[in-house]
N, C-alpha and C positions, 0 to 999 in steps of 0.2 A: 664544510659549512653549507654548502647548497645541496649536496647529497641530502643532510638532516635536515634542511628547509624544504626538500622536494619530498619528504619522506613524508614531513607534517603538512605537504598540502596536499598529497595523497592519502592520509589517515583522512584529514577532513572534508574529502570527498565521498569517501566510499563510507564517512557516515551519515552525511547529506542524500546519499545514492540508498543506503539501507532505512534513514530515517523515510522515504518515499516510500519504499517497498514493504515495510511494517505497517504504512498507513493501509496502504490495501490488505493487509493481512485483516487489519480492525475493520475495516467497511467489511470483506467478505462474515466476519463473525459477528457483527453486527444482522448482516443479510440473514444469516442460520438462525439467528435468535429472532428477530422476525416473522422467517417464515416457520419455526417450531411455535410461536405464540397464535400465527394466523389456523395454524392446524389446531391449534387446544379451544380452540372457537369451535371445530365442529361440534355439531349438537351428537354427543357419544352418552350412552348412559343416562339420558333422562325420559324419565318415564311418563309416557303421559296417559294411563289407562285407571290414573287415580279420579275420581272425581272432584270437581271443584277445584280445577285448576295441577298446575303444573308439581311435579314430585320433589326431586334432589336438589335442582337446581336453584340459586337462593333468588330471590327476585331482580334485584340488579347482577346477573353475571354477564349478560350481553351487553348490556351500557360500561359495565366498568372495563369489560374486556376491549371492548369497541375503544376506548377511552385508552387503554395499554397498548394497544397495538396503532392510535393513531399518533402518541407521542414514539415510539418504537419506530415508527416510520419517518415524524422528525427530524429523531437523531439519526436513522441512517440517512438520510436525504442531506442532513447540514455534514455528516462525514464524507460521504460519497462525492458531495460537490468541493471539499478540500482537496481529495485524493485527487479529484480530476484533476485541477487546478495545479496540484504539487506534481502530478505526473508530466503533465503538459509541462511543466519551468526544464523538469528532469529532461524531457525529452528533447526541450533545445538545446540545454547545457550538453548533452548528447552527443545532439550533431554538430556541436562547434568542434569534436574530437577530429584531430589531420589524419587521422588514419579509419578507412571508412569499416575497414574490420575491426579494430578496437572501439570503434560507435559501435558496432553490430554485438562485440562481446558483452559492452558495457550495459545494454539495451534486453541480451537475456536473459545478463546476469541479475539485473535487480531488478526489472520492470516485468520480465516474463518468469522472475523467478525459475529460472532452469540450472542444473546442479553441474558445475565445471565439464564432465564429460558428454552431455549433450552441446552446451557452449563449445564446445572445443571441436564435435562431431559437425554443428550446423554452421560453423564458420568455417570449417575445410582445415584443420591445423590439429597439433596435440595439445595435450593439456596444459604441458610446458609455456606452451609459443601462446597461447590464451590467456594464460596468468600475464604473459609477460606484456602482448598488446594494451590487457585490462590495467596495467600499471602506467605504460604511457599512458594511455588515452584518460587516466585519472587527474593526470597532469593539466590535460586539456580541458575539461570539466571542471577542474577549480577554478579559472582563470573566468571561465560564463557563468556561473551557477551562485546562484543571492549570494548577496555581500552579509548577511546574518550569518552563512555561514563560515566564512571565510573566518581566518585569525587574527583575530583585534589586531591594529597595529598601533603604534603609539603617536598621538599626535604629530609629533615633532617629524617623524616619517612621512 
């Protein structure tokens, strides 16, 4: 029974720990879209050798672009200030881990987004012994990390 209850507060850790590290996936692609709208601003292809004013370009494309790129901005500013915010919680829940290599696993596994075998390189261990810190230390990280995520429990409890 505590095996299966260490199991399920370990799933709902390490989806509190991915639902962080998704967020930053969204600010970065938020960022790109952004900065691919900031670039379609440059002035490319308009011609101005017509008389009587300006060629291709329809008369509001800088107001309305202006106008796209400063809600665009926004929304990554109101994401970006989440991420912070949900990283920062992540990163205390963290370091309440008792084992300070399993903080460090936990830290680039979903905060620096690095792929088991650098994890396992930059912590000095194998891949094995990574997996297996990354599971205690998930232990540790439920017990500090928001009570939303935690598993309902029943009043009467």
């Amino acid at each position: 029974m505590v095996e299966e209850f260490d199991a399920l507060k370990r799933s709902r850790a390490r989806a509190y720990l991915e639902s962080v590290r998704a967020e930053r996936v969204k600010v970065d692609a938020l960022r790109d879209e952004l900065a691919a709208e900031r670039e379609s601003m440059e002035p490319k292809g308009i011609r101005f050798d017509k008389l009587g004013g300006c060629s291709s370009a329809y008369a509001d494309a800088i107001p309305d672009g202006v106008s796209r790129i400063e809600a665009m901005a926004e929304r990554y500013s109101l994401r970006e200030r989440g991420y912070i915010e949900a990283s920062s919680r992540a990163r205390e829940a963290i370091s309440a881990a008792r084992s300070a290599k399993g903080a460090s696993v936990l830290m680039r596994r979903y905060l620096l987004d690095e792929p088991w075998c650098e994890v396992a390189a930059d912590v000095g261990c194998s891949s094995r012994t990574a997996m297996r810190l990354h599971d205690e230390a998930l232990l540790d990280v439920y017990e500090s990390m928001p009570h939303e995520w935690r598993i309902p429990r029943h009043p009467a409890v």
